[in-house]
C-alpha positions as CSV (number, residue, x, y, z in Angstrom):
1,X,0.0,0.0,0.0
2,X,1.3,3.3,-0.7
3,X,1.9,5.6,2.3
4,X,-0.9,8.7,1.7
5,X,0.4,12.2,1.3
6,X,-1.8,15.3,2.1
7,X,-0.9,19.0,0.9
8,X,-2.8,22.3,1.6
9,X,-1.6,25.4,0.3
10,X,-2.2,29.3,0.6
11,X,-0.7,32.5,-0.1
12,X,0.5,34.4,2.6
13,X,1.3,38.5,2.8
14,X,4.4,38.1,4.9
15,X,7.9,37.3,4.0
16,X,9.4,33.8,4.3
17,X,11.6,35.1,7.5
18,X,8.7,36.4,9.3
19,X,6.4,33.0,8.5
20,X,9.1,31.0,10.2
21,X,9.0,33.1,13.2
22,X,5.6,32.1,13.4
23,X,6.9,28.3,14.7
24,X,10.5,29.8,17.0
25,X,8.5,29.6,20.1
26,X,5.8,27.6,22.0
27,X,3.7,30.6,22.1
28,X,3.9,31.5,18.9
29,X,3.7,28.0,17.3
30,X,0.1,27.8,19.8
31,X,-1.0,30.6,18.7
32,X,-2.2,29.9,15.1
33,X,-1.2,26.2,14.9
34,X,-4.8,24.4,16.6
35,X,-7.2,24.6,14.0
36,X,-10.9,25.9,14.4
37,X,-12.9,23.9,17.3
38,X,-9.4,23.8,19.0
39,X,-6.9,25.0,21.5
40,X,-3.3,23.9,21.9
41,X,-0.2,24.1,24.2
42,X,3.2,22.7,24.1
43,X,4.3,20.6,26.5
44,X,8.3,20.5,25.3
45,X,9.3,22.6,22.4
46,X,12.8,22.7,21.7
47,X,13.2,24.6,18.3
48,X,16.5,23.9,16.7
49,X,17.7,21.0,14.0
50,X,17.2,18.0,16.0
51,X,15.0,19.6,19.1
52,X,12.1,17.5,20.2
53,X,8.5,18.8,20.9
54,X,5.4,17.7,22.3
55,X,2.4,19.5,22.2
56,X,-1.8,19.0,23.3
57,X,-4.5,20.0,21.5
58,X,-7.8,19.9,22.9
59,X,-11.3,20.2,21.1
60,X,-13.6,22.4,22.1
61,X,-16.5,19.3,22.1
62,X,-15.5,15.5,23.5
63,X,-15.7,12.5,20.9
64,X,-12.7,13.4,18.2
65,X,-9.6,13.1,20.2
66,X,-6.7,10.9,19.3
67,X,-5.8,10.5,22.7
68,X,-8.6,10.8,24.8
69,X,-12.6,12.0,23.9
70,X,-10.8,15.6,23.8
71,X,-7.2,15.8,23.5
72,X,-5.1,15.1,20.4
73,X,-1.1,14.8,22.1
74,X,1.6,14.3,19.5
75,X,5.2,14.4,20.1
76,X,8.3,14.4,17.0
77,X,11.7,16.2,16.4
78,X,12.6,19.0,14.0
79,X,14.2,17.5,11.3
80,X,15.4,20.2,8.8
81,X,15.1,24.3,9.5
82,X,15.5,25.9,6.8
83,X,13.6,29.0,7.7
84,X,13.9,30.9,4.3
85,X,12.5,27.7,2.7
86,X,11.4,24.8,4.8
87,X,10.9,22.9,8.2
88,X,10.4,19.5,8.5
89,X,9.4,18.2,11.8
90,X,7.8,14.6,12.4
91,X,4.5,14.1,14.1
92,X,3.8,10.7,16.0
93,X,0.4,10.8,17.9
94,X,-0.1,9.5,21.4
95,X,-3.0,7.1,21.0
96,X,-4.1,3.8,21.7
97,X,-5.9,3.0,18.8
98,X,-3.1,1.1,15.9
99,X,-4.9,4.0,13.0
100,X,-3.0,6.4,14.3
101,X,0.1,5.1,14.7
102,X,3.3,6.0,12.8
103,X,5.9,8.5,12.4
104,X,4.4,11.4,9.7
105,X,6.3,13.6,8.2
106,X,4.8,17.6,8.1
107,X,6.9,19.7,5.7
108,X,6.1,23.4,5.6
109,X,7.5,25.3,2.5
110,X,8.0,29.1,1.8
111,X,8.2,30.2,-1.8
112,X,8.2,33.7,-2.5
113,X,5.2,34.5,-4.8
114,X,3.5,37.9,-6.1
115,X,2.6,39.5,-2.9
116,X,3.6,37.4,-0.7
117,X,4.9,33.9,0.5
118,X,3.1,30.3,-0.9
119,X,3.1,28.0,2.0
120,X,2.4,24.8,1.4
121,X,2.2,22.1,4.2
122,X,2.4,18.2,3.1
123,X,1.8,15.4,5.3
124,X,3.8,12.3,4.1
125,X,2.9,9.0,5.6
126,X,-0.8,10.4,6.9
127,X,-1.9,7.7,9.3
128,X,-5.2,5.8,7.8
129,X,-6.8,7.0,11.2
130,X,-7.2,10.5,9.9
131,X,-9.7,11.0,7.5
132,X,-8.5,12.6,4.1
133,X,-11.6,15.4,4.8
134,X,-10.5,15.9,8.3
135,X,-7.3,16.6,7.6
136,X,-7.7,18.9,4.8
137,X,-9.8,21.2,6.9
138,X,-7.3,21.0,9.7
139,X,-4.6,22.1,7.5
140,X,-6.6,24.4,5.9
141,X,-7.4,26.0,9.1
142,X,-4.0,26.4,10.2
143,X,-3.0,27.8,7.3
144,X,-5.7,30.4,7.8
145,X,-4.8,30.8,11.3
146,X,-1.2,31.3,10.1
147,X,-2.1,33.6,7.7
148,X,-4.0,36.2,10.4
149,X,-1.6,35.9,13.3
150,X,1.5,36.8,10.1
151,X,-0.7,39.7,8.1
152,X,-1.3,41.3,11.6
């Protein structure tokens, strides 16, 4: 079976540098990364090549967590920082149920593009657990998030 890969893209009105600021700190990262219905906070966040993180996101109504009836918790490392260009971090979920194990991989990309920045976001390795609808609105919603917490 091939391993499924999600994207979600969106133009941004920020530079590249100031995108990637968006992800330097846990309150930063928190504060445009939980997508609509959801709130977030980082339990480790170490952002350098290498650095590990773990971070909770809760949903505002019980029955969709990963984790528990509320709480998505995922954990990973920051694989590449490229912060003109790329980061690649992995993303393993705390959970129970076998669908939603795995290591996937989450690249973010910056391309500069008329007016602003494309980011594009692609999920390699997408755990069969998460729905391919789910997850587009989830990235989609980040994006958004990262859009207004970067045009601001």
């Amino acid at each position: 079976m091939t391993p499924r890969i999600d994207h979600a893209a969106r133009l941004i009105h920020a530079p590249p540098a100031k995108i990637a600021e968006a992800f330097a700190t846990p309150e930063e990262y928190m504060a445009w990364l939980p997508p609509a219905g959801m709130t977030g906070r980082a339990l480790v966040y170490d952002f350098r090549e290498g650095g590990r993180y773990r971070i909770e996101l809760t949903y505002a109504s019980p029955g969709a967590g990963k984790t528990s009836a509320r709480t998505d918790i995922s954990h990973g490392r920051f694989i590449a920082l490229d912060l003109e260009r790329r980061i690649v971090m992995s993303v393993e979920f705390a959970s129970a149920d076998p669908a939603f194990a795995g290591e996937m991989i989450m690249t973010w990309t910056f391309a500069p593009a008329p007016g602003g920045t494309e980011v594009t976001v692609t999920a390699e390795h997408v755990p069969a657990g998460i729905s391919p609808e789910d997850h587009a609105e989830g990235l989609n919603s980040s994006l958004e998030n990262l859009a207004r917490h970067v045009e601001a």
